[in-house]
N, C-alpha and C positions, 0 to 999 in steps of 0.2 A: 797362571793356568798352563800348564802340559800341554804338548798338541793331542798327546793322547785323550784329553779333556774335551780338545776344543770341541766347539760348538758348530758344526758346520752348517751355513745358510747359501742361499741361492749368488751370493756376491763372494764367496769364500773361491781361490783361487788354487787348484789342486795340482799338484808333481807327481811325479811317480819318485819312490824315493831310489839314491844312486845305487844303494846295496841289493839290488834286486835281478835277478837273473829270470830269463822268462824262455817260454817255450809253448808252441801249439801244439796239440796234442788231437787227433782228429778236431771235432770244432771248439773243444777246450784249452784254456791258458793252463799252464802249470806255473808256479813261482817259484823261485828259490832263494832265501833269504840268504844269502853267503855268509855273513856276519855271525846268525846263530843258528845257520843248518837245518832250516824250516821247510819244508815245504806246505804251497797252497795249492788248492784247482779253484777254477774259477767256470761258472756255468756260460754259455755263450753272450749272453750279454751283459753281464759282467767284466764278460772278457774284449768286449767292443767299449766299454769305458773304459780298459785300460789303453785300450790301444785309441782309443782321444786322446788320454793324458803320456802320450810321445810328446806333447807340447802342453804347459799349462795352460788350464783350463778354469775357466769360472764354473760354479756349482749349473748356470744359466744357461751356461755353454752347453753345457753336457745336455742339458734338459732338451733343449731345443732341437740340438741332432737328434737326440733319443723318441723327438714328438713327430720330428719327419720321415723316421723310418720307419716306425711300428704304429700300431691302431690301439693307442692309450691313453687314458682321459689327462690331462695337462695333469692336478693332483695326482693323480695315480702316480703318477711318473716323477714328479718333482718327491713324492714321500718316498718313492721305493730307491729313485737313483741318491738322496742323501743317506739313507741308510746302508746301504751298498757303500756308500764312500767312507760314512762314517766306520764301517765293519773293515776296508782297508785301511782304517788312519789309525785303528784302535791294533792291527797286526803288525804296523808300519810297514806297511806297500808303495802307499803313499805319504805325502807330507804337505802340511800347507805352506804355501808357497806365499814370499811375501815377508 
């Protein structure tokens, strides 16, 4: 299986991957893929899980901080921040780690 494939769950351990160049942009990320000259934006909390995964991070991780900062029902949060992760793995922002 591809990382591009994988499967990411709540024990899946996530990177920022190295080829990636970043920037704030008032309370937006910009990316920048160096490798194939891509750019992304990232909406603000989006852009607050990137800036978790400065350190890897478990899928769990992320949830947890993302349940004490904001007023989100525990599912809410665990479907939208895999999909979010999965939508970086599938651009390769990110990479699994591991």
């Amino acid at each position: 299986m591809t990382e591009e494939l994988s499967q990411i769950t709540l024990e899946t351990s996530i990177k920022r991957s190295e080829n990636i160049l970043f920037s704030e942009i008032d309370q937006d990320k910009v990316m920048i893929d160096i490798e194939r000259g891509a750019y992304f934006g990232m909406n603000p909390v989006a852009g607050e899980i990137w800036d978790m995964l400065e350190t890897t991070q478990t899928t769990q991780q992320i949830v947890e901080k993302l349940l004490a900062a904001y007023e989100v029902d525990a599912e809410t949060c665990r479907t939208e921040t895999i999909q979010v992760l999965q939508r970086m793995l599938r651009l390769k922002l990110v990479e699994v780690a591991g």
